[in-house]
DOLOBA-145283 format. One record per residue: chain; residue number from 1; y, x, z negated of N, C-alpha, C in turn. Coordinates in Angstrom, 2 decimals, always signed. Example, Ala and Ser with C-alpha at 12.3 -4.5 7.8 and 13.67 -1.06 7.14 Angstrom:
2
PT  A  1  -5.69  +13.19  -7.80  -4.50  +12.30  -7.80  -3.30  +13.20  -7.80 $
PT  A  2  -2.25  +12.85  -7.08  -1.06  +13.67  -7.14  +0.03  +12.90  -7.87 $
//
This chain:
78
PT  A  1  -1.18  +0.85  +0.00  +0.00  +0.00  +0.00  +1.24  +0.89  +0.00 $
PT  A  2  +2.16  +0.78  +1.02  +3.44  +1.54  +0.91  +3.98  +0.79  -0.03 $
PT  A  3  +5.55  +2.06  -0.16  +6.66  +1.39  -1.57  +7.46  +1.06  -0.71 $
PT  A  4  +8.33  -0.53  -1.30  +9.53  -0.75  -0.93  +10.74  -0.45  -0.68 $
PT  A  5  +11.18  +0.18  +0.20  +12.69  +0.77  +0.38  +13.65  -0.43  +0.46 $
PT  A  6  +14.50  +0.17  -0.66  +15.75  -1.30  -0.27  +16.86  -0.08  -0.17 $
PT  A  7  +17.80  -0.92  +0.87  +18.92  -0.75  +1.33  +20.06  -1.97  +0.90 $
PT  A  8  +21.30  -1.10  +0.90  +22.23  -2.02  +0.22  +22.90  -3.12  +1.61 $
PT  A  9  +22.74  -3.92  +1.03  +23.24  -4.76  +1.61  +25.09  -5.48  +1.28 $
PT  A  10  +25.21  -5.69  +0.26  +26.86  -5.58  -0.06  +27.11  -5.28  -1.42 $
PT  A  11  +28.38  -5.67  -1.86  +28.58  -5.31  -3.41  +29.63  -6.74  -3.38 $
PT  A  12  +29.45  -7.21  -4.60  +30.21  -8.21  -5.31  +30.85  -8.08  -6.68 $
PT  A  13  +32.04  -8.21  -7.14  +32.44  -8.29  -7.88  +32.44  -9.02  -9.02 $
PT  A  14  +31.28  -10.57  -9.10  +31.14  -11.43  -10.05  +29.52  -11.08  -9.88 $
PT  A  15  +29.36  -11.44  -11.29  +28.11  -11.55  -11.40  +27.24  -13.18  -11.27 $
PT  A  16  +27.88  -13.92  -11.21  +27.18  -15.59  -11.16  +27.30  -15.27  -9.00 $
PT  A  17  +28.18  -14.66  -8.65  +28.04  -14.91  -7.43  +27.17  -14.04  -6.86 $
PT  A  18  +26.62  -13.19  -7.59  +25.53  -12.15  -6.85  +24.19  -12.73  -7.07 $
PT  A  19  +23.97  -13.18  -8.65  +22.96  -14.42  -8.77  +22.79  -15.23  -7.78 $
PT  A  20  +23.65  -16.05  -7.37  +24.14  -17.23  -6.18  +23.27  -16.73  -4.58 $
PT  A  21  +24.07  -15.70  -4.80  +23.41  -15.53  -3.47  +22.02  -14.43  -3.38 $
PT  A  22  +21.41  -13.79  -4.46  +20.56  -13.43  -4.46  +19.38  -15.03  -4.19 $
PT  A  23  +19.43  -15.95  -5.21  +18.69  -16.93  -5.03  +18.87  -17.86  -3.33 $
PT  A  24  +19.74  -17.57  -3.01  +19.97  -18.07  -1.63  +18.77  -17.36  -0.33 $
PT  A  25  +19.50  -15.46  -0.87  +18.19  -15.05  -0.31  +16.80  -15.23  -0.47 $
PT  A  26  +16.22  -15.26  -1.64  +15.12  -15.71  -2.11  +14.48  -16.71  -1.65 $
PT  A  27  +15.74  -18.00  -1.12  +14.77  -18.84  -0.58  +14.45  -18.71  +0.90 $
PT  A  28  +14.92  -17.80  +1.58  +14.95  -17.80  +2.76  +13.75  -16.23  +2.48 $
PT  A  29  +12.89  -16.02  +1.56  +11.76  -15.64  +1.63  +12.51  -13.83  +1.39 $
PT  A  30  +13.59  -13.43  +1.63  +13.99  -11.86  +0.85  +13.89  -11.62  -0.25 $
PT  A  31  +13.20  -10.67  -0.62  +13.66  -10.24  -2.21  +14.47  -9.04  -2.16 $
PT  A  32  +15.44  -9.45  -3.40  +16.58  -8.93  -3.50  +16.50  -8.44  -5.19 $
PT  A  33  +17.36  -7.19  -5.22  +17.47  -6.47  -6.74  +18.90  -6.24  -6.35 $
PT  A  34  +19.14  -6.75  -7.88  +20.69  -6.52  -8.26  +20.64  -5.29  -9.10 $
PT  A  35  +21.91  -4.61  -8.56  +22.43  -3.56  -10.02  +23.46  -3.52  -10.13 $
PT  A  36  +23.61  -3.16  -11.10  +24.96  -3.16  -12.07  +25.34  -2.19  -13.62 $
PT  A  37  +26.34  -1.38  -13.21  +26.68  -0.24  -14.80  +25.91  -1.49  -16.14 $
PT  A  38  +25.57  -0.31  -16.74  +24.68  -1.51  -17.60  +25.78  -1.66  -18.73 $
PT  A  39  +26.92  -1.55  -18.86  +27.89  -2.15  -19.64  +28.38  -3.67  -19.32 $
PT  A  40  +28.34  -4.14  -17.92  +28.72  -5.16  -16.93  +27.70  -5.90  -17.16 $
PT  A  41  +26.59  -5.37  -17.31  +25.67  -6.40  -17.50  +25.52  -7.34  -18.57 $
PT  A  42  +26.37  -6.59  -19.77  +25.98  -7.12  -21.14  +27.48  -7.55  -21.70 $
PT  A  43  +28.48  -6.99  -21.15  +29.52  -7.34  -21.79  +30.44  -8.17  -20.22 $
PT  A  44  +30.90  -9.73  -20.78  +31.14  -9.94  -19.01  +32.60  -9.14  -18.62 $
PT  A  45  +32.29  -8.57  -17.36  +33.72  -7.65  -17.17  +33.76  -8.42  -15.76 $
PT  A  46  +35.33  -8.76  -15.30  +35.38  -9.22  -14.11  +36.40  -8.27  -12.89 $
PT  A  47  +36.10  -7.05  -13.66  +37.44  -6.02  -12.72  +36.67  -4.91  -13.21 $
PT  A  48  +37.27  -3.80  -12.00  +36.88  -2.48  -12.02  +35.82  -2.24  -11.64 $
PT  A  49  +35.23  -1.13  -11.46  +33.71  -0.69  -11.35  +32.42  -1.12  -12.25 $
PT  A  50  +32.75  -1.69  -13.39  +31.70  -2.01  -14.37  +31.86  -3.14  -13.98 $
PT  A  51  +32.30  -3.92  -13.14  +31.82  -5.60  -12.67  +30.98  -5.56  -11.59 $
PT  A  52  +31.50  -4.45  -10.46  +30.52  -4.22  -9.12  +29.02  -4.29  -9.20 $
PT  A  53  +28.61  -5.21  -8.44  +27.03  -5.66  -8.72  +26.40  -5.23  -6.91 $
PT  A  54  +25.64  -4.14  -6.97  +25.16  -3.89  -5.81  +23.94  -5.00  -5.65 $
PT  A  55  +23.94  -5.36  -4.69  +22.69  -6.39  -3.77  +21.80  -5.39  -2.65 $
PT  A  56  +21.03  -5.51  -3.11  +20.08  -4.59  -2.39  +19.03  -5.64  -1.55 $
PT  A  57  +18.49  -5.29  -0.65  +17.31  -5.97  -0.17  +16.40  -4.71  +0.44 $
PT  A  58  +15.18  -5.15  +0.72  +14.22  -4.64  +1.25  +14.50  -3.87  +3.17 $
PT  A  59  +14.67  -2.81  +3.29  +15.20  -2.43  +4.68  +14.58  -2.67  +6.12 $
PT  A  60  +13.53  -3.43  +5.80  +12.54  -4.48  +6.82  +13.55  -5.79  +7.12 $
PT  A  61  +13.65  -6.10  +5.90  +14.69  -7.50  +5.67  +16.08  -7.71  +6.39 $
PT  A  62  +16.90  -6.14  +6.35  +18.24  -5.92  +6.39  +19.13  -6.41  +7.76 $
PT  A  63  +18.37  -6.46  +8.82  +18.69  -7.59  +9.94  +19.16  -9.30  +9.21 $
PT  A  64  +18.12  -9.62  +8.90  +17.89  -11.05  +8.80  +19.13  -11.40  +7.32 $
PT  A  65  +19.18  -11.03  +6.39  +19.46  -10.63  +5.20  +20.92  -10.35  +6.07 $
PT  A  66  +21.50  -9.38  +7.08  +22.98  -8.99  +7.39  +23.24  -10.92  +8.21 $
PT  A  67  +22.65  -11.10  +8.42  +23.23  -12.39  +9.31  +23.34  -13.55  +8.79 $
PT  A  68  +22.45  -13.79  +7.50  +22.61  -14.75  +6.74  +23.82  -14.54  +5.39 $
PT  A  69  +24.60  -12.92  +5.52  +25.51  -12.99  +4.48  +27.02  -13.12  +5.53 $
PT  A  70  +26.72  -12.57  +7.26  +27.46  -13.26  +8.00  +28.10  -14.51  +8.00 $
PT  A  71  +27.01  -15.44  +7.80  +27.36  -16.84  +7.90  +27.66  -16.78  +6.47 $
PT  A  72  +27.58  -16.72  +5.16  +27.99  -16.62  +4.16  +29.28  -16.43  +4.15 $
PT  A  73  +29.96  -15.23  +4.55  +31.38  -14.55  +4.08  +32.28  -15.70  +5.59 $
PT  A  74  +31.65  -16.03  +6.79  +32.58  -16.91  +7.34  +32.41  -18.36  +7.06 $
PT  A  75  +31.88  -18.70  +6.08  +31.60  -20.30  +5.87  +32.96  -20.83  +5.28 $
PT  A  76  +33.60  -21.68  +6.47  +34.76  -22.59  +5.42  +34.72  -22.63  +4.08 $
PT  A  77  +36.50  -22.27  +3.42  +36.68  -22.63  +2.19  +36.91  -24.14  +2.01 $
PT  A  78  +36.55  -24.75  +1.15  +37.01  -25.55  +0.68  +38.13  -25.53  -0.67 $
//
């Protein structure tokens, strides 16, 4: 069995929105690992570098995974 290589896919600044869209990927069958300074993780910070939450996915994935955060970042605001 090979090991999983993940490649980054973006960085977000909130953590409920990296959740958000990690589970988004998930259902569309990617698995995704979040990281984050482990101070950000435990204390909520919403600025600076200790909020930045890297989204990683699997680098098999990283096509499918870039086009579905495409339509993500251009989806009408409401």
């Amino acid at each position: 069995m090979s090991a999983m290589t993940w490649e980054l896919l973006t960085e977000v600044y909130d953590r409920i929105e990296a959740e958000m869209m990690k589970s988004a990927l998930e259902a569309l069958e990617i698995p995704v690992e979040l990281a984050q300074e482990s101070v950000g993780g435990t204390i909520p910070v919403s600025f600076g570098k200790f909020a930045k939450v890297h989204i990683f996915v699997p680098k098999e994935k990283v096509k499918e995974a870039s086009a579905w955060l495409d339509g993500y970042n251009n989806a009408p605001q409401n």
